[in-house]
N, CA, C and O atoms as a Tinker XYZ file with bonds, in Angstrom:
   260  protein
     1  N     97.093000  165.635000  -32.603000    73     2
     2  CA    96.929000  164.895000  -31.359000    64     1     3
     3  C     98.054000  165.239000  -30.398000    63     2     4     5
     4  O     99.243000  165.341000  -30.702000    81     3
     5  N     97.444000  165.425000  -29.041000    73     3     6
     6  CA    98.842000  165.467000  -28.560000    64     5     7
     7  C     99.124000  164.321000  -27.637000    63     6     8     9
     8  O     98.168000  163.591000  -27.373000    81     7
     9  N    100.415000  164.022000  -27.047000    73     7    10
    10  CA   100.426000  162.506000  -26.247000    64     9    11
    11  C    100.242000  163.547000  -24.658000    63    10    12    13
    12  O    100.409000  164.649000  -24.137000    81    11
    13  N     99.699000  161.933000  -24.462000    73    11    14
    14  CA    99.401000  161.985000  -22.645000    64    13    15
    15  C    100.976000  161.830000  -21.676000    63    14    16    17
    16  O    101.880000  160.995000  -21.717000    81    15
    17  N    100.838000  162.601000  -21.157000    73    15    18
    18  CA   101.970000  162.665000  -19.880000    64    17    19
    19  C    101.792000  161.393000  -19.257000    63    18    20    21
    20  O    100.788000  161.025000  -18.647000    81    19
    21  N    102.854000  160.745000  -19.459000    73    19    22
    22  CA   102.778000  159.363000  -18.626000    64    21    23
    23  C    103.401000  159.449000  -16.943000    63    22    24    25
    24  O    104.355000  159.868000  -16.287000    81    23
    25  N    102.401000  158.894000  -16.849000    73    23    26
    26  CA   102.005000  158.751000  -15.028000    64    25    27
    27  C    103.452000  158.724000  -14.270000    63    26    28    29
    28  O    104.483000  158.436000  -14.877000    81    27
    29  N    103.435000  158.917000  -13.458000    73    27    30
    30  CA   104.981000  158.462000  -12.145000    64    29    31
    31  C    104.725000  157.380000  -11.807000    63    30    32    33
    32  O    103.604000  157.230000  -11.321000    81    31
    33  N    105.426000  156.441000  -11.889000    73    31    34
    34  CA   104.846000  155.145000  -10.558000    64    33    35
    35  C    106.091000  154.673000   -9.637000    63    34    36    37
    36  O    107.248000  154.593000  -10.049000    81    35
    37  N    105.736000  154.425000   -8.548000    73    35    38
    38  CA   106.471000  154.086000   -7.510000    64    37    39
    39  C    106.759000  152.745000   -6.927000    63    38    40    41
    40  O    105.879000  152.182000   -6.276000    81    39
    41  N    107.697000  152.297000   -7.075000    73    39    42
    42  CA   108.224000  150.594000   -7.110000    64    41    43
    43  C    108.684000  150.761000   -5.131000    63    42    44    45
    44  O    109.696000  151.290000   -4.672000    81    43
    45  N    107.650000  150.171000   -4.431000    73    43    46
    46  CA   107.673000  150.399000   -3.169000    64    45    47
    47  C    107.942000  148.631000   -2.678000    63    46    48    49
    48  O    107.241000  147.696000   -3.064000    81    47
    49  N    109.028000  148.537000   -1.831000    73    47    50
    50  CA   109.301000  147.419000   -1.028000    64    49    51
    51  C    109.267000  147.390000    0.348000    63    50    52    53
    52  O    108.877000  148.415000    0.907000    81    51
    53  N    109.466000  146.808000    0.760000    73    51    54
    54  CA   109.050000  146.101000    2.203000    64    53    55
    55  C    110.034000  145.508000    2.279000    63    54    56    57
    56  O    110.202000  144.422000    1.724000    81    55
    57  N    111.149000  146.272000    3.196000    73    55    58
    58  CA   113.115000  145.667000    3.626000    64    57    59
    59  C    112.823000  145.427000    5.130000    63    58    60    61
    60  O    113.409000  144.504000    5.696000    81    59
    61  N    111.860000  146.288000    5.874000    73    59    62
    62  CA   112.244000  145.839000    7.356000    64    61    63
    63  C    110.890000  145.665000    8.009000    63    62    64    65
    64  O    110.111000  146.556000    7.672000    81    63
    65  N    110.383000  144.769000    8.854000    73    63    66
    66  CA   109.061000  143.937000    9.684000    64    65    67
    67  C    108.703000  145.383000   10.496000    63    66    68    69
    68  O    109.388000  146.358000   10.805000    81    67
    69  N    107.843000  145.164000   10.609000    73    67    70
    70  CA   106.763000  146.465000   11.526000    64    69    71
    71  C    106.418000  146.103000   12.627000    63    70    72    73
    72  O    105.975000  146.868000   13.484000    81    71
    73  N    106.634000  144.391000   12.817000    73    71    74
    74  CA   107.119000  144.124000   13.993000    64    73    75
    75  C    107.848000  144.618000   14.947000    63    74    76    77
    76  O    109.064000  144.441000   14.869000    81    75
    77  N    107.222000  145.460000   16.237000    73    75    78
    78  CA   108.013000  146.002000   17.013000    64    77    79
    79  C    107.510000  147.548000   16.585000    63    78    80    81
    80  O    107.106000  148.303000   17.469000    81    79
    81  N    107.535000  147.780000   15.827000    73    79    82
    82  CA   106.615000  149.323000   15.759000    64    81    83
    83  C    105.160000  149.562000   16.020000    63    82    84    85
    84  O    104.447000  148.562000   16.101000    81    83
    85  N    104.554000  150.888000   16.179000    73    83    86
    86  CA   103.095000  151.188000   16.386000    64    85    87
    87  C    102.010000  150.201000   15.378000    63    86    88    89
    88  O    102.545000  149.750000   14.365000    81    87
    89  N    101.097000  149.982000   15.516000    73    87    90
    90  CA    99.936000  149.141000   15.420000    64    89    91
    91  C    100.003000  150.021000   13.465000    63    90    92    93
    92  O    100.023000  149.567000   12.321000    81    91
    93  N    100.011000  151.009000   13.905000    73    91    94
    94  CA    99.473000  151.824000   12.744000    64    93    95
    95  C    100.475000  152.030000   11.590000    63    94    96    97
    96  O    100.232000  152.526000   10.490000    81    95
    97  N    101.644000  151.555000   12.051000    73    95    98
    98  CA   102.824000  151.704000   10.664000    64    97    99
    99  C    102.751000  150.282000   10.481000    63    98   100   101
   100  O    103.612000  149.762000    9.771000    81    99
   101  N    101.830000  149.542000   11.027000    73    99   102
   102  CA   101.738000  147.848000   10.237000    64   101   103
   103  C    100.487000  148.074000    9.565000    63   102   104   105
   104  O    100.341000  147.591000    8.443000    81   103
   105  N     99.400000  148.859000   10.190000    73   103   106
   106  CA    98.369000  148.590000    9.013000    64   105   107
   107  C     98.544000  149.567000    7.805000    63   106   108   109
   108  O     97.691000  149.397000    6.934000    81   107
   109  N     99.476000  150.573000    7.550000    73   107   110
   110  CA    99.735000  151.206000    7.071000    64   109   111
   111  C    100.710000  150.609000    6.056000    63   110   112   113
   112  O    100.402000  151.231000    5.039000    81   111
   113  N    101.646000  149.824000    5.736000    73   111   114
   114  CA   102.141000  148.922000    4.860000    64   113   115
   115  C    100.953000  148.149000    4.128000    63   114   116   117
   116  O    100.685000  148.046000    2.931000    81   115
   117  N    100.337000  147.644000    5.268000    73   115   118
   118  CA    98.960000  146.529000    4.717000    64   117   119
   119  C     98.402000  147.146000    3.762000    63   118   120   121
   120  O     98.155000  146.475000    2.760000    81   119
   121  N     98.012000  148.673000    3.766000    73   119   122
   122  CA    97.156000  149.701000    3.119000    64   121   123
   123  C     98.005000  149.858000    2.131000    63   122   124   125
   124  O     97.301000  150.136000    1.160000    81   123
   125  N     99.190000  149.841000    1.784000    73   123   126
   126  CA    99.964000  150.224000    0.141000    64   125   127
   127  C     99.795000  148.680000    0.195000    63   126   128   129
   128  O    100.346000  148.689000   -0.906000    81   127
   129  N     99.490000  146.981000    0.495000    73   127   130
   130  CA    99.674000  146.528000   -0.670000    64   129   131
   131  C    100.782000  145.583000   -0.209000    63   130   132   133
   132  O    101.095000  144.635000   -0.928000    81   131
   133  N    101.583000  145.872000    1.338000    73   131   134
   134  CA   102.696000  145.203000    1.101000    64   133   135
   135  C    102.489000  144.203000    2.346000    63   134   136   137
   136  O    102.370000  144.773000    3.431000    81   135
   137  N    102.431000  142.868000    2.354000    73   135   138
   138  CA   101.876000  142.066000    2.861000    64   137   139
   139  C    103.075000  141.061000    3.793000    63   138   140   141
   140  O    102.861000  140.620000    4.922000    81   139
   141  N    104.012000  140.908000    3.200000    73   139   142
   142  CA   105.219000  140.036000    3.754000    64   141   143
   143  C    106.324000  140.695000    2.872000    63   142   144   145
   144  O    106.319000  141.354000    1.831000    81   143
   145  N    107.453000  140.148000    3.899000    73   143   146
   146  CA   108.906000  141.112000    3.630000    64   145   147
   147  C    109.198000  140.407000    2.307000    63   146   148   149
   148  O    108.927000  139.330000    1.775000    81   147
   149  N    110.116000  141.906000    1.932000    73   147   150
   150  CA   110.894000  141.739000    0.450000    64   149   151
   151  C    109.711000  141.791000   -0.942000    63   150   152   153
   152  O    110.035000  141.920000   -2.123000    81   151
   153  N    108.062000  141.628000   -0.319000    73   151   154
   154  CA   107.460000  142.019000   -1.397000    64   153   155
   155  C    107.581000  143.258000   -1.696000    63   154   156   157
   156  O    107.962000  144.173000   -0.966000    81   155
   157  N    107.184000  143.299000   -3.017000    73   155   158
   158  CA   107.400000  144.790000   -4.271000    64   157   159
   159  C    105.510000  145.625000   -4.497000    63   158   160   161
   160  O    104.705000  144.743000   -4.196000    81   159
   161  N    105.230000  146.117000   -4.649000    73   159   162
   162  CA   104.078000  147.004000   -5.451000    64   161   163
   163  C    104.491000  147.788000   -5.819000    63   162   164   165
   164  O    105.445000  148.319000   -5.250000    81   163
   165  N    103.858000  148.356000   -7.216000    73   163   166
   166  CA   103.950000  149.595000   -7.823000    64   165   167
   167  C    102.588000  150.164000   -8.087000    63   166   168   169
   168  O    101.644000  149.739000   -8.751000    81   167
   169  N    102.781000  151.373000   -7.293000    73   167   170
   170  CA   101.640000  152.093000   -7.186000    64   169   171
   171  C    101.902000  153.712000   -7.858000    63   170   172   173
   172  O    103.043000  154.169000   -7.916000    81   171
   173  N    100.680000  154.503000   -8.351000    73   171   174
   174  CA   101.135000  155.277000   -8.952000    64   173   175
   175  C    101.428000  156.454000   -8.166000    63   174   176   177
   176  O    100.763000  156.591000   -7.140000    81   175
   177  N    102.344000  157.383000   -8.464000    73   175   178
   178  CA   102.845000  158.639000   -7.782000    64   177   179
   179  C    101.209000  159.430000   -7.381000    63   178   180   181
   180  O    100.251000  159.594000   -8.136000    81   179
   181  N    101.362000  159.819000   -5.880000    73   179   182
   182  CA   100.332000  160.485000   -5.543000    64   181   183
   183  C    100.513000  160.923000   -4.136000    63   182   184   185
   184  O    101.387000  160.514000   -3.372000    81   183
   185  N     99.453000  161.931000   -3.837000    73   183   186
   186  CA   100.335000  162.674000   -2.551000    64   185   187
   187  C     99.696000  161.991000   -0.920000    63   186   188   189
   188  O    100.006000  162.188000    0.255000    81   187
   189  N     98.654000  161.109000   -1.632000    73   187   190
   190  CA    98.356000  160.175000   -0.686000    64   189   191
   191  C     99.220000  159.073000   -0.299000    63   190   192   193
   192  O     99.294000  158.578000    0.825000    81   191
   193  N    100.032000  158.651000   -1.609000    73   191   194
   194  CA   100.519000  157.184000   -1.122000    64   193   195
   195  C    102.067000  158.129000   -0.379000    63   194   196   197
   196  O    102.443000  157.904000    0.771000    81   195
   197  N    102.666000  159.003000   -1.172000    73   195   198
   198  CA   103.750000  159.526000   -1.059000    64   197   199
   199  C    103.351000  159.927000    0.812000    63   198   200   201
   200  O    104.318000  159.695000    1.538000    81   199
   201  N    102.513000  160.286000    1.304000    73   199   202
   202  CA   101.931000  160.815000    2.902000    64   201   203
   203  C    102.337000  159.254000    3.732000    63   202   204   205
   204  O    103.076000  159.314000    4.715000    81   203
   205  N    101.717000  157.682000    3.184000    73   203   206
   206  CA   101.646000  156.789000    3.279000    64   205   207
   207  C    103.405000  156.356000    3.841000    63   206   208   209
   208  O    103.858000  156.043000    4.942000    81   207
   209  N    104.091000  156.549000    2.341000    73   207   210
   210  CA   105.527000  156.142000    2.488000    64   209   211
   211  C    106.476000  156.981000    3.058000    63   210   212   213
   212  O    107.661000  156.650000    3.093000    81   211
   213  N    105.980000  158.278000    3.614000    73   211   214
   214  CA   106.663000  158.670000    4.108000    64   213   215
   215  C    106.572000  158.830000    5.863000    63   214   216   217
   216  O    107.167000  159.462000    6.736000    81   215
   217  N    105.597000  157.980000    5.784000    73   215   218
   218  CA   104.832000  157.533000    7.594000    64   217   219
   219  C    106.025000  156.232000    7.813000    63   218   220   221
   220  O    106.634000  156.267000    8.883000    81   219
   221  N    106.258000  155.461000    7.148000    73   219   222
   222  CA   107.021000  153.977000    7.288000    64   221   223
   223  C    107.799000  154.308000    6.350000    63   222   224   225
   224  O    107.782000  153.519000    5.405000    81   223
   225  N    108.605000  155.341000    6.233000    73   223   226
   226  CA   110.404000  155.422000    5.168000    64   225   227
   227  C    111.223000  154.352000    5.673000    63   226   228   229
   228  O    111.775000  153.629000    4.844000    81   227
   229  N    111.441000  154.069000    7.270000    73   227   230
   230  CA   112.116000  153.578000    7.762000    64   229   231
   231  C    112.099000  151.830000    7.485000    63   230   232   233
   232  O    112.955000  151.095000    7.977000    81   231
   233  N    111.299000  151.478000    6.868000    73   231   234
   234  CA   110.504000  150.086000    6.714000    64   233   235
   235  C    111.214000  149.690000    4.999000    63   234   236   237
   236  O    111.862000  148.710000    4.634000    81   235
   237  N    110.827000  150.718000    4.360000    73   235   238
   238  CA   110.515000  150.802000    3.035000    64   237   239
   239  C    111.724000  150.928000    2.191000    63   238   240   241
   240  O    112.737000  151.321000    2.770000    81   239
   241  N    111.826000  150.579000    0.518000    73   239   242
   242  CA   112.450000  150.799000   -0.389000    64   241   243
   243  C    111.899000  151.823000   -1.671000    63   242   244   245
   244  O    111.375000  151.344000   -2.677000    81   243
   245  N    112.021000  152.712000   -1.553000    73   243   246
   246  CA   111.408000  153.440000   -2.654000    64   245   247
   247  C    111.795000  153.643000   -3.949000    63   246   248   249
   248  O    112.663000  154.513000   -4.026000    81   247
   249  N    111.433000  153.103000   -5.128000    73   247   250
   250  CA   112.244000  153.702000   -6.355000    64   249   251
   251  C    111.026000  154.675000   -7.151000    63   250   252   253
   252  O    109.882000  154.766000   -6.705000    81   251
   253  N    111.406000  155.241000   -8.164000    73   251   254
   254  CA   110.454000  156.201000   -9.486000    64   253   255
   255  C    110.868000  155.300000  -10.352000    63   254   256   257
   256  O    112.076000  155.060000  -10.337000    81   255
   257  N    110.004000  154.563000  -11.330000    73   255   258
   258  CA   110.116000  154.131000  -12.290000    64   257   259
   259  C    109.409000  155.149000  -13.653000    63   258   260
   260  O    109.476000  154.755000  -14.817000    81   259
């Protein structure tokens, strides 16, 4: 047997309001998941969400778990 490559996942926060930025880097938080400040999601590594977090870096906390 061999083992499965375990996934990347990405521990994504929400440090600064989108308040005051484009329409589209607020629905774009909404779209990963992150709803009000200081909430957390972990979503898995992918080159969609990674496109996502790197539209709102400036907003965001990123870790690799």
């Amino acid at each position: 047997m061999t083992k499965a490559k375990k996934e990347k996942v990405l521990r994504i926060t929400l440090v600064r309001s989108p308040i005051g930025y484009e329409k589209s880097q607020g629905d774009t938080a909404r779209a990963l998941g992150l709803r009000k400040m200081h909430s957390t999601v972990e979503l898995q590594d992918s080159s969609t969400v990674r496109g996502m977090v790197f539209k709102i870096r400036h907003l965001l906390k990123v870790e690799e778990v």
